[in-house]
KOLVEXZA-536814 format. One line per field, with one value per atom (N, C-alpha, C): atom name; residue in three letters; residue number from 1; chain; x, y, z. Coordinates in steps of 0.2 Angstrom, whole numbers, padded with zeros to 4 digits. Example, Ala and Ser with C-alpha at 12.3 -4.5 7.8 and 13.67 -1.06 7.14 Angstrom:
BEGIN
atom <- c(N	CA	C	N	CA	C)
rest <- c(ALA	ALA	ALA	SER	SER	SER)
nr <- c(1	1	1	2	2	2)
kette <- c(A	A	A	A	A	A)
c1 <- c(0066	0062	0066	0064	0068	0064)
c2 <- c(-0028	-0022	-0016	-0011	-0005	0000)
c3 <- c(0039	0039	0039	0035	0036	0039)
***
This chain:
BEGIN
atom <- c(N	CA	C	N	CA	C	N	CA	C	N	CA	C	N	CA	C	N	CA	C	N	CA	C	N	CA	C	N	CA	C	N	CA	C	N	CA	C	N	CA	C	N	CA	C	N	CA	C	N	CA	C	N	CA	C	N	CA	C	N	CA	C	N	CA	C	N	CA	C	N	CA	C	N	CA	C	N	CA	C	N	CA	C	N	CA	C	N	CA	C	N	CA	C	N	CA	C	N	CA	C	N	CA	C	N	CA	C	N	CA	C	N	CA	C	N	CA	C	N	CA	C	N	CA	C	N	CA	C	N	CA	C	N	CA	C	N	CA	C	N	CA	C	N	CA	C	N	CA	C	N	CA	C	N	CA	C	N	CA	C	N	CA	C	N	CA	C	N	CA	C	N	CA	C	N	CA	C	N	CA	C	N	CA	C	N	CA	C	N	CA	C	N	CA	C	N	CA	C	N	CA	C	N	CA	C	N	CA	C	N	CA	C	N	CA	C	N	CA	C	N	CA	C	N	CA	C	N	CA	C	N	CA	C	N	CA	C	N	CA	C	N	CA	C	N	CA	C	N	CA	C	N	CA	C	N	CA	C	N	CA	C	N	CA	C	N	CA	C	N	CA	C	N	CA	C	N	CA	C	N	CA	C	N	CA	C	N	CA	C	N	CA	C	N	CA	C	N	CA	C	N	CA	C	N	CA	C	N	CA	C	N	CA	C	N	CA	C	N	CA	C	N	CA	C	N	CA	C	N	CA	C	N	CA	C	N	CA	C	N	CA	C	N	CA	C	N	CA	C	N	CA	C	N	CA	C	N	CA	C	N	CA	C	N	CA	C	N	CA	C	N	CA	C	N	CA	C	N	CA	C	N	CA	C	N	CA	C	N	CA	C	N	CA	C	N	CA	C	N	CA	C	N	CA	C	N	CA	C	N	CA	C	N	CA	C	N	CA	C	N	CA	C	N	CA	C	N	CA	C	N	CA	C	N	CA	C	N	CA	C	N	CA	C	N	CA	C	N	CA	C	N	CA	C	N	CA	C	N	CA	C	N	CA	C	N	CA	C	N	CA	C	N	CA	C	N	CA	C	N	CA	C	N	CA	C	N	CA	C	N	CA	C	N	CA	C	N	CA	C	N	CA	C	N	CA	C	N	CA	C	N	CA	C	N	CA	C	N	CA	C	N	CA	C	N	CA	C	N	CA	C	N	CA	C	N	CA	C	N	CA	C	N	CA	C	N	CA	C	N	CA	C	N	CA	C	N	CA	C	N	CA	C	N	CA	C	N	CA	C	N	CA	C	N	CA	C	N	CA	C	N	CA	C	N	CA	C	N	CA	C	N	CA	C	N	CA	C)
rest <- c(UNK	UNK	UNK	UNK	UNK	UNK	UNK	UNK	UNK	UNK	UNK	UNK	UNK	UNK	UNK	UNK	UNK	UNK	UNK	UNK	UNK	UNK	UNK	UNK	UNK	UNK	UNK	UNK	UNK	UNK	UNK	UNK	UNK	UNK	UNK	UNK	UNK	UNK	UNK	UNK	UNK	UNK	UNK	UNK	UNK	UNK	UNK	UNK	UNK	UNK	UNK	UNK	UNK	UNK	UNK	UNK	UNK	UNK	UNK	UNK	UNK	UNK	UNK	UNK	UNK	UNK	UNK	UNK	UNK	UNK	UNK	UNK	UNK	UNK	UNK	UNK	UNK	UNK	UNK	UNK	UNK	UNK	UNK	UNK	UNK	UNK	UNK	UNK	UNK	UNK	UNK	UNK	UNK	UNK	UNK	UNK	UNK	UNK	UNK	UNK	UNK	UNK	UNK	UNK	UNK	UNK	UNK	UNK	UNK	UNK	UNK	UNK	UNK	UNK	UNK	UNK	UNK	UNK	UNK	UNK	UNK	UNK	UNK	UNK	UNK	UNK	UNK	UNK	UNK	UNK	UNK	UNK	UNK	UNK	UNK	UNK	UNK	UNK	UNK	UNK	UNK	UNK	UNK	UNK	UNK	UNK	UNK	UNK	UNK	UNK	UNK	UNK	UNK	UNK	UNK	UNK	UNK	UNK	UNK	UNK	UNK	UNK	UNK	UNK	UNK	UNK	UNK	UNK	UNK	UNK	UNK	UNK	UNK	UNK	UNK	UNK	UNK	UNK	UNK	UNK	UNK	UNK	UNK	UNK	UNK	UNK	UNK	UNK	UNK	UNK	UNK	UNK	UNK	UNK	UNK	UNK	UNK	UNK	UNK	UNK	UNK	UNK	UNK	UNK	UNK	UNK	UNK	UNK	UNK	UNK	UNK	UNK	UNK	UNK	UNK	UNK	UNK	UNK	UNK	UNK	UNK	UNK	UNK	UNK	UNK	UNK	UNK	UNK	UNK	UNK	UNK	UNK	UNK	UNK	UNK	UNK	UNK	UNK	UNK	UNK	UNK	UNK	UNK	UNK	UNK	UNK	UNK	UNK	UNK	UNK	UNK	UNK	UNK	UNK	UNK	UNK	UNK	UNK	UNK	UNK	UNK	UNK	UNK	UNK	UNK	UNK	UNK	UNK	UNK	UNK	UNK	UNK	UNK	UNK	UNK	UNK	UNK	UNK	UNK	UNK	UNK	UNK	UNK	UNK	UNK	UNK	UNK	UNK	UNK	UNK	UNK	UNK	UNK	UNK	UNK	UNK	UNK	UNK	UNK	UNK	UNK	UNK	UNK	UNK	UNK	UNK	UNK	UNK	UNK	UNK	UNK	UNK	UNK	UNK	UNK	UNK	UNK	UNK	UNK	UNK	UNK	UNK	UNK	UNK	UNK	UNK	UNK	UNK	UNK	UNK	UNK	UNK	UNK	UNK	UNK	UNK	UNK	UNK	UNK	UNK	UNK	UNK	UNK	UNK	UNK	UNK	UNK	UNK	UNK	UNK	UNK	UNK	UNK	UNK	UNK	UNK	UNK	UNK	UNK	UNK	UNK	UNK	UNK	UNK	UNK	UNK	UNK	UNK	UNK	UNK	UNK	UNK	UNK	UNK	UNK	UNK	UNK	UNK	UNK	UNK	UNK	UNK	UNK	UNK	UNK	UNK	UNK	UNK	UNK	UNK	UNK	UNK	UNK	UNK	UNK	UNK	UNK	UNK	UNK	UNK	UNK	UNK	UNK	UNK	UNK	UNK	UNK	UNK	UNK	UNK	UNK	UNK	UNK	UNK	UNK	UNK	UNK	UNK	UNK	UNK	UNK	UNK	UNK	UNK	UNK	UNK	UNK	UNK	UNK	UNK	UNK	UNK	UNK	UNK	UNK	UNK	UNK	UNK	UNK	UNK	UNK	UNK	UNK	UNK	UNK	UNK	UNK	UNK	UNK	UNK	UNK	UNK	UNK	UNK	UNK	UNK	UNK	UNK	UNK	UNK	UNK	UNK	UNK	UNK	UNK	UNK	UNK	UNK	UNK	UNK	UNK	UNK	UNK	UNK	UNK	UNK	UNK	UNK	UNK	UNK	UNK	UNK	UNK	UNK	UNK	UNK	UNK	UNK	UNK	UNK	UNK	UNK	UNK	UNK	UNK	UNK	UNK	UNK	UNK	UNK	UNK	UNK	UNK	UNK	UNK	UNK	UNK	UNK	UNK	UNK	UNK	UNK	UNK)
nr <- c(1	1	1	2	2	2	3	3	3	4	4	4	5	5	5	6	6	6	7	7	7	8	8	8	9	9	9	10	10	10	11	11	11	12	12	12	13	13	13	14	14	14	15	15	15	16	16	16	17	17	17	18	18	18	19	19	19	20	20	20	21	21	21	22	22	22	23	23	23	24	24	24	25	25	25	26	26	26	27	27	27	28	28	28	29	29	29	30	30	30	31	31	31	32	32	32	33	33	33	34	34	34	35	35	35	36	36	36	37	37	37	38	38	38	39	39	39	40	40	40	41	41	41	42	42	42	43	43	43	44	44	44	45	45	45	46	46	46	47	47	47	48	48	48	49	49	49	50	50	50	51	51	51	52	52	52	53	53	53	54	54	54	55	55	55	56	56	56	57	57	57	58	58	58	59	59	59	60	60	60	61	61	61	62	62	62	63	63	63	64	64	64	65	65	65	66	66	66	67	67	67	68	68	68	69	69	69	70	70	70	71	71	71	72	72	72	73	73	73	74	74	74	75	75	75	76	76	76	77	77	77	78	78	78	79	79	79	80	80	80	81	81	81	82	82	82	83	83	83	84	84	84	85	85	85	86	86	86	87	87	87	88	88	88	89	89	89	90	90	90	91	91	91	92	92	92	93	93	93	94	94	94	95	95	95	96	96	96	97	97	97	98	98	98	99	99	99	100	100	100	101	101	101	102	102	102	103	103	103	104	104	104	105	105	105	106	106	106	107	107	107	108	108	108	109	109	109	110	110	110	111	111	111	112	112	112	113	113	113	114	114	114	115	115	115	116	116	116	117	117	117	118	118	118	119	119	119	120	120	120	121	121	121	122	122	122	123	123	123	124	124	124	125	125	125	126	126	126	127	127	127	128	128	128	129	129	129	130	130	130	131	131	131	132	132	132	133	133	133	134	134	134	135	135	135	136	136	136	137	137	137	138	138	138	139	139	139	140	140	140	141	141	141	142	142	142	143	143	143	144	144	144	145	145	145	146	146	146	147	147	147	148	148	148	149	149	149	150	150	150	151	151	151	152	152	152	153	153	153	154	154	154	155	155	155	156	156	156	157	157	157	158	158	158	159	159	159	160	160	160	161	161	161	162	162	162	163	163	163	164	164	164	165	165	165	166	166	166	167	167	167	168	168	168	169	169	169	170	170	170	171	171	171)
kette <- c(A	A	A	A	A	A	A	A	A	A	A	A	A	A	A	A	A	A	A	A	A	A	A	A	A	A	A	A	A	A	A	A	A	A	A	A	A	A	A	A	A	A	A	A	A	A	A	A	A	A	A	A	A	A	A	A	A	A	A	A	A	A	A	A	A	A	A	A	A	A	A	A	A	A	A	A	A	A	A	A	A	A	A	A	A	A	A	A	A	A	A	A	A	A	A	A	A	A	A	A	A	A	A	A	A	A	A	A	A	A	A	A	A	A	A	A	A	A	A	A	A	A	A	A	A	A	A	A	A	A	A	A	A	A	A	A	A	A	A	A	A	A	A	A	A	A	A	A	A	A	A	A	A	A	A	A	A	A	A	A	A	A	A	A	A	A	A	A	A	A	A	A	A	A	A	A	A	A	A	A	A	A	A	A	A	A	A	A	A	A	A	A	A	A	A	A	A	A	A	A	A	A	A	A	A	A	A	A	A	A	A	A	A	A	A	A	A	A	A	A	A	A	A	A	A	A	A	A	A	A	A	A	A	A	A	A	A	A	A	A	A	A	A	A	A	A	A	A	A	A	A	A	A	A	A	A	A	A	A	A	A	A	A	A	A	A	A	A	A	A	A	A	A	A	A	A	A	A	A	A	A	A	A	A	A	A	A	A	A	A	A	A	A	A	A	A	A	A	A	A	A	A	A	A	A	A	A	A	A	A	A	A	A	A	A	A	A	A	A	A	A	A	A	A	A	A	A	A	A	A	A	A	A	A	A	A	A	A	A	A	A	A	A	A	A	A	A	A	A	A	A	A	A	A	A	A	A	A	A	A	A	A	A	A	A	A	A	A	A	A	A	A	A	A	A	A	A	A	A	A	A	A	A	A	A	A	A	A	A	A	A	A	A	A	A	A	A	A	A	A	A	A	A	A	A	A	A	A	A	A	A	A	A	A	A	A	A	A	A	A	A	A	A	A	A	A	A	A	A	A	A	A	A	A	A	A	A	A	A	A	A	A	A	A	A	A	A	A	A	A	A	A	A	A	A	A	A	A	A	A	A	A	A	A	A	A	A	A	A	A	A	A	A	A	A	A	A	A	A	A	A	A	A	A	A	A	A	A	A	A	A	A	A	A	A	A	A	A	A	A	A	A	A	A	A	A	A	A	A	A	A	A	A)
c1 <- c(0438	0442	0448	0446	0451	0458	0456	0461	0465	0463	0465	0470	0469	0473	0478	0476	0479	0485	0484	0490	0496	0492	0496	0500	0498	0503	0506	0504	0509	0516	0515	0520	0519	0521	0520	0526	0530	0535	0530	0529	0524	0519	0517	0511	0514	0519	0521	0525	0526	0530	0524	0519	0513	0510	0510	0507	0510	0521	0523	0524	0523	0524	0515	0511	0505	0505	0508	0509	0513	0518	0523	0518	0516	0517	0507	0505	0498	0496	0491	0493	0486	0489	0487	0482	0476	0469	0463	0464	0457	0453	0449	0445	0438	0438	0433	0429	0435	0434	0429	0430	0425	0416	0415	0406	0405	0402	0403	0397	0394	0390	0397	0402	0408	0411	0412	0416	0410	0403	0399	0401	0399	0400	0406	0412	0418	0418	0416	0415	0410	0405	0400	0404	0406	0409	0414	0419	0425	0421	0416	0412	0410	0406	0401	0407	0413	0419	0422	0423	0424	0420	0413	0405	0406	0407	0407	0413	0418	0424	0423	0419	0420	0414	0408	0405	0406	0411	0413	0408	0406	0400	0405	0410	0412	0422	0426	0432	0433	0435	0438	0442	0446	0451	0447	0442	0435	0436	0439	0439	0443	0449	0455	0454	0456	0456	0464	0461	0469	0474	0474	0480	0482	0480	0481	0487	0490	0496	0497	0498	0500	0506	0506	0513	0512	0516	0517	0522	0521	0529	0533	0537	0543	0548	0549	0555	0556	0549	0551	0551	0552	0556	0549	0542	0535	0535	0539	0539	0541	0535	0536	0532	0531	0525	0524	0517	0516	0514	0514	0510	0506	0499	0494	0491	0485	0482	0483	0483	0490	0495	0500	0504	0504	0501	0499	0495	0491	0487	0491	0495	0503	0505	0509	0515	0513	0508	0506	0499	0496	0486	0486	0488	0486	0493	0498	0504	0503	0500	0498	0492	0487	0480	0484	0487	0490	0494	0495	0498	0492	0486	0478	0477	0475	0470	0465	0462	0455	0457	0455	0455	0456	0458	0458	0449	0447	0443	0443	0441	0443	0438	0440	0437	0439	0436	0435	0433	0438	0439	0435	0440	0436	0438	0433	0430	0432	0436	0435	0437	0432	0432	0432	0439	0438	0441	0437	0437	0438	0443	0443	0448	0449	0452	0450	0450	0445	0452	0451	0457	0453	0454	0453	0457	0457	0460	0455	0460	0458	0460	0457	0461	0458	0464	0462	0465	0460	0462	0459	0465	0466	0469	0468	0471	0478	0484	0491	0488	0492	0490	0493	0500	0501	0499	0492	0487	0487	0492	0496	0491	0490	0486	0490	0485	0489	0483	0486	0480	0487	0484	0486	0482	0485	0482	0484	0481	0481	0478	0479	0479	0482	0477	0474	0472	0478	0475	0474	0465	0465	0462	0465	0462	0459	0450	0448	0447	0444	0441	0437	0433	0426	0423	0424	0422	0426	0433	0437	0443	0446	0454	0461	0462	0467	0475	0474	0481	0480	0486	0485	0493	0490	0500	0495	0499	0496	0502	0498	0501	0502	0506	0504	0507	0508	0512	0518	0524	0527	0532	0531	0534	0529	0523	0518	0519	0518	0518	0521	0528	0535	0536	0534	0535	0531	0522	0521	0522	0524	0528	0534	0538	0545	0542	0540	0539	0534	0529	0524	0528	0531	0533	0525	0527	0520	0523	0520	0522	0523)
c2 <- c(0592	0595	0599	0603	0609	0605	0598	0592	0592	0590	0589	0593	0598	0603	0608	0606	0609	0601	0594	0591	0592	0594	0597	0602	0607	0612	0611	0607	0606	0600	0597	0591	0590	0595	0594	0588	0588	0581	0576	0573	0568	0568	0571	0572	0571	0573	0571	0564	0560	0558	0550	0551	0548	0548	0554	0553	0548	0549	0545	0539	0537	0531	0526	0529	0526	0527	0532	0530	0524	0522	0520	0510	0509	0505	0501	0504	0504	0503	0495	0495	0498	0500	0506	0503	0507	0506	0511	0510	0521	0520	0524	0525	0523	0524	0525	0517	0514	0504	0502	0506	0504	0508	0503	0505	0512	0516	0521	0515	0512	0507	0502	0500	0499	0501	0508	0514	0515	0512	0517	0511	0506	0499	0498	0500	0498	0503	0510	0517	0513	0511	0508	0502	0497	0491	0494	0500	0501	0506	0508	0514	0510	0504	0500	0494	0496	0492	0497	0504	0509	0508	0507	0509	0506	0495	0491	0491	0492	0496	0499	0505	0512	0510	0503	0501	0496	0494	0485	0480	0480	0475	0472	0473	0468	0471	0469	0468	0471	0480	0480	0478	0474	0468	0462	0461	0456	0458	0463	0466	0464	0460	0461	0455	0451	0449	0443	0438	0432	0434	0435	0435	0444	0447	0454	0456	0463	0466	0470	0473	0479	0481	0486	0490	0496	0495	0501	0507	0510	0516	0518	0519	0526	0521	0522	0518	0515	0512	0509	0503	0502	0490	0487	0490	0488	0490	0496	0500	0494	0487	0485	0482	0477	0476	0470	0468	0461	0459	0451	0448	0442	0445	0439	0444	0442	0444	0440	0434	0431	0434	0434	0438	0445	0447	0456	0456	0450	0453	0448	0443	0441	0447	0449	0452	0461	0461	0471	0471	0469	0471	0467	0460	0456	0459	0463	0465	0470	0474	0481	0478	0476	0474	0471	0467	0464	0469	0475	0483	0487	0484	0489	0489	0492	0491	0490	0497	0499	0499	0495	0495	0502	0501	0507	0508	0515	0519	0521	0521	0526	0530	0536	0544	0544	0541	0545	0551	0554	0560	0564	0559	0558	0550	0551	0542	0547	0545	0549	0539	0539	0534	0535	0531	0533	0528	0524	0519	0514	0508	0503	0505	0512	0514	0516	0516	0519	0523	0528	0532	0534	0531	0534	0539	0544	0548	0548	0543	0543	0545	0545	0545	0540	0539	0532	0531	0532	0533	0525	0526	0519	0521	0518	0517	0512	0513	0507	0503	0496	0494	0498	0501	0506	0513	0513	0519	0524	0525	0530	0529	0535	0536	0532	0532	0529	0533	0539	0544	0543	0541	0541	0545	0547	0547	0544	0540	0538	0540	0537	0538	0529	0528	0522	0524	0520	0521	0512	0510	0503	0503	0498	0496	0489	0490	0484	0481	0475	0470	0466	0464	0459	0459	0469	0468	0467	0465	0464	0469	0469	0475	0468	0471	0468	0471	0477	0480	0486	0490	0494	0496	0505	0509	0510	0511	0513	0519	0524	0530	0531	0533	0532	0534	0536	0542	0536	0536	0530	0529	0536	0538	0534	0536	0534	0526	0523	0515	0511	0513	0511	0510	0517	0518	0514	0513	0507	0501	0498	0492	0491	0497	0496	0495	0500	0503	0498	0493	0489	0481	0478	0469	0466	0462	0456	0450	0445	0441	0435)
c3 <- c(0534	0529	0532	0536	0541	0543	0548	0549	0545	0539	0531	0530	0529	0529	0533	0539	0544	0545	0543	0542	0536	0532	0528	0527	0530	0533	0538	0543	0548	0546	0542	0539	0532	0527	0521	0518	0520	0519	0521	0525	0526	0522	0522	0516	0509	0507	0500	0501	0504	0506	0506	0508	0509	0503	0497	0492	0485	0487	0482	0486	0492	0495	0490	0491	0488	0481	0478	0471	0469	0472	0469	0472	0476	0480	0479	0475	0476	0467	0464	0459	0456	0448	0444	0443	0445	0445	0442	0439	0437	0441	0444	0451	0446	0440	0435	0433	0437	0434	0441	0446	0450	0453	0453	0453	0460	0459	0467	0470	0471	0475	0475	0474	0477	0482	0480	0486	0489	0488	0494	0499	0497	0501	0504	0502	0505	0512	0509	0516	0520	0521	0524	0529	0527	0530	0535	0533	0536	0543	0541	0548	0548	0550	0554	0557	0555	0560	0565	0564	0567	0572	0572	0575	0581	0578	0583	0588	0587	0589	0595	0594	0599	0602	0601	0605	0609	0608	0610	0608	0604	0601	0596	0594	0587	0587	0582	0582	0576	0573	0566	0563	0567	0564	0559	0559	0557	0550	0546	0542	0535	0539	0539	0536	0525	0523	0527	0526	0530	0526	0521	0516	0516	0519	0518	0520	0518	0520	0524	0528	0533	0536	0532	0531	0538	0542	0547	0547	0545	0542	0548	0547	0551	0553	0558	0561	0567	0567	0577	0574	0580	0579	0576	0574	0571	0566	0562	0555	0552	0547	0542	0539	0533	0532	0533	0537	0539	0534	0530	0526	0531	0530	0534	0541	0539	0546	0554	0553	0559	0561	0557	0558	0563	0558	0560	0568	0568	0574	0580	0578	0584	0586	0579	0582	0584	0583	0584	0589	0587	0591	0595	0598	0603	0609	0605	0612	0616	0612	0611	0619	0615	0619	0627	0628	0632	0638	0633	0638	0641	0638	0640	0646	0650	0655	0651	0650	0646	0640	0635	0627	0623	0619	0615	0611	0612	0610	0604	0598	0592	0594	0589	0587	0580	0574	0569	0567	0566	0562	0556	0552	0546	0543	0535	0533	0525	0521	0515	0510	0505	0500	0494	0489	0482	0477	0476	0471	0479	0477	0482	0489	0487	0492	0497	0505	0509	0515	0516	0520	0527	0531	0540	0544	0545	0550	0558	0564	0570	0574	0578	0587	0590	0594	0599	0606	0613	0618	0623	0628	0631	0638	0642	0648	0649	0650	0648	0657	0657	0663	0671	0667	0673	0674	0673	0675	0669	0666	0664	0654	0651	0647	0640	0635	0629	0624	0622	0618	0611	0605	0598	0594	0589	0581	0574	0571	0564	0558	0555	0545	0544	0542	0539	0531	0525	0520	0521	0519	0517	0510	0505	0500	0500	0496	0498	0492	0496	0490	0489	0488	0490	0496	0502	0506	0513	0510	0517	0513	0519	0520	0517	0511	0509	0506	0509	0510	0514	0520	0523	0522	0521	0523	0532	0535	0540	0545	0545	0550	0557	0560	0568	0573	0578	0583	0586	0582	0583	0590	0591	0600	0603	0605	0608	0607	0603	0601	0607	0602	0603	0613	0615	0624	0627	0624	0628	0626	0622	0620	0624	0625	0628	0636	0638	0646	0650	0647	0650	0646	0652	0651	0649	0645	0643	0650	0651	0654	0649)
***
């Protein structure tokens, strides 16, 4: 909650800016139409992909409905929304992964669930191929739906990204 908070005061434009980005863009649902053994399940699903994740046992991409949407915000040459899990894990997560030495790491922060919404704030630390560190944090709003991720706003330290995508050649 302190996190919470303390983003909030440190970027309150973002934060308001994140709240009418999801109002506008996020359809009108009462939280009241879904079951809490819905939201407890959708919270459950998205930690137990966090889980195998940071144990290398499994791939939170697995999550990831085929038809799904993923919107990357701000403004680097990746700030837009992919439609298709295809898509998305071409042109962003197999490039990205292709720059790794050492995979990316999650550290959940926080897991906060409410109706088919499920919001993550992370960090994720990685080694780039040129020795040199790739430490980020995220905010992940996913909305779900029978159990898979079918629309994503997604946050992200877009300097950080952006550098090692420029700075490290794929072959």
């Amino acid at each position: 909650m302190e996190n919470s908070i303390n983003f909030i005061k440190k970027s309150p434009l973002l934060f308001l800016s994140t709240i009418l980005f999801l109002c506008a863009n996020w359809p009108a649902l009462s939280v009241a139409q879904i079951p809490a053994s819905v939201t407890a399940s959708n919270k459950k699903a998205v930690q137990e992909g966090f889980d195998h994740w940071e144990k290398g046992t499994g791939s939170f991409f697995d999550l990831l409905a085929n038809n799904m949407q993923w919107t990357i915000t701000g403004t680097t040459p990746f700030s837009k929304t992919y439609k298709g899990k295809k898509p998305f894990m071409e042109e962003v997560i197999v490039p990205l992964n292709e720059r790794l030495a050492k995979k990316i790491v999650p550290s959940v922060r926080g897991l906060y669930a409410d109706g088919d919404m499920v919001i993550a704030l992370w960090d994720g630390k990685a080694t780039a191929k040129d020795g040199k560190p790739y430490n980020a944090s995220y905010s992940w709003y996913m909305q779900m739906k029978d159990g898979k991720i079918v629309n994503v706003v997604a946050f992200l330290d877009g300097m950080e990204f952006t550098n090692i995508m420029d700075r490290i050649p794929v072959k």
